[in-house]
FIKOLZA-1660 file (N, C-alpha, C; in steps of 0.1 Angstrom, whole numbers, plus 5000, padded with zeros to 4 digits):
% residues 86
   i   px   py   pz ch aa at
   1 6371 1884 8434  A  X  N
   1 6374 1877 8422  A  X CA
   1 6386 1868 8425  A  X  C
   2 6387 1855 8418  A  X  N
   2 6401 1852 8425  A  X CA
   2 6404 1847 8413  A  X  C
   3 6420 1847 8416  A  X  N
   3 6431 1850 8405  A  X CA
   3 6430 1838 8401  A  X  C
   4 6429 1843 8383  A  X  N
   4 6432 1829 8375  A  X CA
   4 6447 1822 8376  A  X  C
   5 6442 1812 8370  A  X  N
   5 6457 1802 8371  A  X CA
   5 6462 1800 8358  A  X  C
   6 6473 1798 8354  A  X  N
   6 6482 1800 8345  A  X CA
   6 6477 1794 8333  A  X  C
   7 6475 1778 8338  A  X  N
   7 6464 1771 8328  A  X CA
   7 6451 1775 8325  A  X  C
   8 6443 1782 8331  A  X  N
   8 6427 1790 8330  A  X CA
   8 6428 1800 8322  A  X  C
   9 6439 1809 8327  A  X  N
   9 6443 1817 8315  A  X CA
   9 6449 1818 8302  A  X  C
  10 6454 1809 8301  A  X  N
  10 6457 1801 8285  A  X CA
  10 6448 1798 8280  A  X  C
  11 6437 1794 8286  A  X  N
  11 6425 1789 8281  A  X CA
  11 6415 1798 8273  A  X  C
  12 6416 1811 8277  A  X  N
  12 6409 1822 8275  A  X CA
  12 6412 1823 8257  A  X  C
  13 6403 1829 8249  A  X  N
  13 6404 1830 8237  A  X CA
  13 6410 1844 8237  A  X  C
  14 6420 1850 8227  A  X  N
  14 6420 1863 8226  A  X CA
  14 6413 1873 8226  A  X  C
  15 6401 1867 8219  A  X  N
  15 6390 1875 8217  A  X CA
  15 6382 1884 8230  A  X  C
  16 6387 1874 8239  A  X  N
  16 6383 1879 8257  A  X CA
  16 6393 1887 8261  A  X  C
  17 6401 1893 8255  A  X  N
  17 6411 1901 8262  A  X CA
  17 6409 1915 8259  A  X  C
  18 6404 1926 8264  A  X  N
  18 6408 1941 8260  A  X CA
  18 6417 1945 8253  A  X  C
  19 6429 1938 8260  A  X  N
  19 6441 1940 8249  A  X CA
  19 6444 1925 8243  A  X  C
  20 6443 1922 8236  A  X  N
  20 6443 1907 8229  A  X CA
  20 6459 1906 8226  A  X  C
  21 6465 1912 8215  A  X  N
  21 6479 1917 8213  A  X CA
  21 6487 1910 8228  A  X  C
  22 6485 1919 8237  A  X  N
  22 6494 1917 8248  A  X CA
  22 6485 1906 8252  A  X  C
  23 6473 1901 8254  A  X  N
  23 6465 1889 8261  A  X CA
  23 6470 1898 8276  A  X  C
  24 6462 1913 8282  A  X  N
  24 6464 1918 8291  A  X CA
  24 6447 1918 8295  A  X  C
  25 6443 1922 8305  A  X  N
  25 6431 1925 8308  A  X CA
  25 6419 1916 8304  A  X  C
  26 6415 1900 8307  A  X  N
  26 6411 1893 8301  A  X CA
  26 6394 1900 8310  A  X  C
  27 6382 1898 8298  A  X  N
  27 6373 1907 8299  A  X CA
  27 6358 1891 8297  A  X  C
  28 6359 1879 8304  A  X  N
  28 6352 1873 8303  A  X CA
  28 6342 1867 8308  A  X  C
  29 6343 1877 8319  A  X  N
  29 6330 1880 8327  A  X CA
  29 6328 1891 8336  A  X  C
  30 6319 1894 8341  A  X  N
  30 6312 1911 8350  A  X CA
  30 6327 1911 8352  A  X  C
  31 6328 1900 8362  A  X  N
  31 6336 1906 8374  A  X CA
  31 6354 1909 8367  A  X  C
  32 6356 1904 8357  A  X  N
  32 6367 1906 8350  A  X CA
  32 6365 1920 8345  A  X  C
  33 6352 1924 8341  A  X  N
  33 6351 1935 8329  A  X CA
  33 6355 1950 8342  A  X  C
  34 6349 1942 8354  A  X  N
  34 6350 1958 8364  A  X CA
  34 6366 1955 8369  A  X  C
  35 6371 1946 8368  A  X  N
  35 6389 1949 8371  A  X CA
  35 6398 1952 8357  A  X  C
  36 6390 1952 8344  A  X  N
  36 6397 1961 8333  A  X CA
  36 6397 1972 8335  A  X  C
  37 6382 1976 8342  A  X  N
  37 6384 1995 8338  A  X CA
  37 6388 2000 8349  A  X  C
  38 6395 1991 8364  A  X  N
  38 6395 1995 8374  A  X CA
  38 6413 1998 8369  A  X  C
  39 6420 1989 8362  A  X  N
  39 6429 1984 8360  A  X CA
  39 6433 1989 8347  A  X  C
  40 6425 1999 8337  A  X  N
  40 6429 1999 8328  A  X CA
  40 6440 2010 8328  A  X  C
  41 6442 2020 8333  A  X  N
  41 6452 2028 8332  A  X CA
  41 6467 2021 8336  A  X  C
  42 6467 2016 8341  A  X  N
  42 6481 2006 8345  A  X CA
  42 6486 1998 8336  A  X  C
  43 6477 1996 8325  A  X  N
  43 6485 1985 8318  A  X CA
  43 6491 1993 8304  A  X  C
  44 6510 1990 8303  A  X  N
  44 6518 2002 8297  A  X CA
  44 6524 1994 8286  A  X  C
  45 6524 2000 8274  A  X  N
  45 6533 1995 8264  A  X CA
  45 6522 1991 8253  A  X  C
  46 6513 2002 8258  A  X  N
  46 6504 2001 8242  A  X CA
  46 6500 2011 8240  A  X  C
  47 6497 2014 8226  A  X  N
  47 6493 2031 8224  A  X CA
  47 6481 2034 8222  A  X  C
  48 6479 2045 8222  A  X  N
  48 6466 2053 8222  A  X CA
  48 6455 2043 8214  A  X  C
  49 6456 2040 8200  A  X  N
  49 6451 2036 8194  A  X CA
  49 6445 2022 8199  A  X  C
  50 6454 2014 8206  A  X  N
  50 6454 1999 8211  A  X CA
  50 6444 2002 8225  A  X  C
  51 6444 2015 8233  A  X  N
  51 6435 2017 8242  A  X CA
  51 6418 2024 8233  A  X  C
  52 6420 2027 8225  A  X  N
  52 6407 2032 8219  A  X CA
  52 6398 2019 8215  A  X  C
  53 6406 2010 8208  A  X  N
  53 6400 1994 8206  A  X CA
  53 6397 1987 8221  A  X  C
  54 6405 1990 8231  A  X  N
  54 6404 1982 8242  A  X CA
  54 6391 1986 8248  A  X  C
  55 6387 1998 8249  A  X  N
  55 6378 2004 8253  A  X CA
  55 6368 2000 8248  A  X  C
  56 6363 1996 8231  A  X  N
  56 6355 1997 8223  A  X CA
  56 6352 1983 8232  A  X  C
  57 6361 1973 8233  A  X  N
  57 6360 1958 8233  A  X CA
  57 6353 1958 8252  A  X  C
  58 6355 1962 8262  A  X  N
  58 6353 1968 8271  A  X CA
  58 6341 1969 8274  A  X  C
  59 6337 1980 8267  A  X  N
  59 6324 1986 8263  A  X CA
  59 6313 1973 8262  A  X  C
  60 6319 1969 8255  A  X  N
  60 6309 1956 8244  A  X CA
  60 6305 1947 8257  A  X  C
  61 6317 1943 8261  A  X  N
  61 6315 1933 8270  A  X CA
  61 6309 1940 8282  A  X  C
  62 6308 1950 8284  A  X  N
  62 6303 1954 8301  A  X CA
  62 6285 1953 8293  A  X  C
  63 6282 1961 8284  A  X  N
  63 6270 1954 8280  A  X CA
  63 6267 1944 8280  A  X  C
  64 6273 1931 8276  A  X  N
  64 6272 1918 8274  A  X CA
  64 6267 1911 8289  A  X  C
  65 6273 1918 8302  A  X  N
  65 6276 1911 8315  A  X CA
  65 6268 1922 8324  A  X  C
  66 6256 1932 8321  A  X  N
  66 6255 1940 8328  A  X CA
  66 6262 1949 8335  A  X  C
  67 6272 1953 8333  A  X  N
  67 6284 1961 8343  A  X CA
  67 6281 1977 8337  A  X  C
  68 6278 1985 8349  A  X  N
  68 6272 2000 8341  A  X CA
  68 6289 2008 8342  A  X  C
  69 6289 2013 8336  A  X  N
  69 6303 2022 8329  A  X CA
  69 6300 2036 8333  A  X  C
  70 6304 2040 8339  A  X  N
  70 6298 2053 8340  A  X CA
  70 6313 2070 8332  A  X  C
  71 6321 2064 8327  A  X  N
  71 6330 2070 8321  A  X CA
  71 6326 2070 8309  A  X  C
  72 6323 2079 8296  A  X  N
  72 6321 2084 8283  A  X CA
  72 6337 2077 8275  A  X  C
  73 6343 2079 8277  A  X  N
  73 6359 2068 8276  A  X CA
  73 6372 2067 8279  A  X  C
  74 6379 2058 8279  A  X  N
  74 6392 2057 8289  A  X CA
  74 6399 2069 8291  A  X  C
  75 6399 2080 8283  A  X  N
  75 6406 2091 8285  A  X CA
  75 6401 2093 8306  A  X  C
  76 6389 2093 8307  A  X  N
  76 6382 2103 8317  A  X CA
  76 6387 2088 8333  A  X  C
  77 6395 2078 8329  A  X  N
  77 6399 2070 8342  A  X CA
  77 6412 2077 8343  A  X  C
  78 6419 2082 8337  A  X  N
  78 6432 2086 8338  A  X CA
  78 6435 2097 8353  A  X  C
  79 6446 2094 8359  A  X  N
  79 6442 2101 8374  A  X CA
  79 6445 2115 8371  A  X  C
  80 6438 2121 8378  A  X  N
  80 6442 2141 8373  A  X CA
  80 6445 2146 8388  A  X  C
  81 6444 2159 8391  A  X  N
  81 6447 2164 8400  A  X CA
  81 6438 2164 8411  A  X  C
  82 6427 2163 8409  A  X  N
  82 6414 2156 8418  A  X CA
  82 6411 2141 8419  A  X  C
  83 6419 2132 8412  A  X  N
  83 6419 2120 8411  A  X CA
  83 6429 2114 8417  A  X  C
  84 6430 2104 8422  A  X  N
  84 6442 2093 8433  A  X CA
  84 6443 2082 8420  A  X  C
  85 6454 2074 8420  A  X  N
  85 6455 2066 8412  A  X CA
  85 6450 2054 8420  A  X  C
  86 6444 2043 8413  A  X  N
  86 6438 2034 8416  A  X CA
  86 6433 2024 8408  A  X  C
% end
């Protein structure tokens, strides 16, 4: 995937963002949608609720772009004791 540019990313509508609010995790195509949920635990300074929406919006779009989800919801990316962060 290669990194948007400052102007590309302005460009993006809110509506493409997971987190819109912060304009974090822009979700506007496959390959964006698999570096939100790769990426979603990392992104800090929003609460539970603002991740339940981000997920919902996530969700939508990974159907939209074919991308298979295989997590039930963001709680189950969170790293645990059998998990590495990533």
């Amino acid at each position: 995937m290669s990194k948007l540019t400052t102007k590309a990313r302005a460009a993006i509508p809110d509506t493409k963002f997971a987190f819109p609010a912060q304009r974090k995790e822009p979700i506007e195509n496959a390959s964006h949608v698999r570096n939100a949920i790769a990426r979603f635990d990392q992104v800090q300074g929003v609460s539970d609720a603002e991740r339940d929406d981000a997920w919902r919006r996530i969700k939508a779009a990974a159907k939209q772009y074919g991308v298979q989800i295989h997590e039930a919801g963001w709680r189950e990316l969170r790293a645990g004791p059998d998990k590495t962060p990533g």
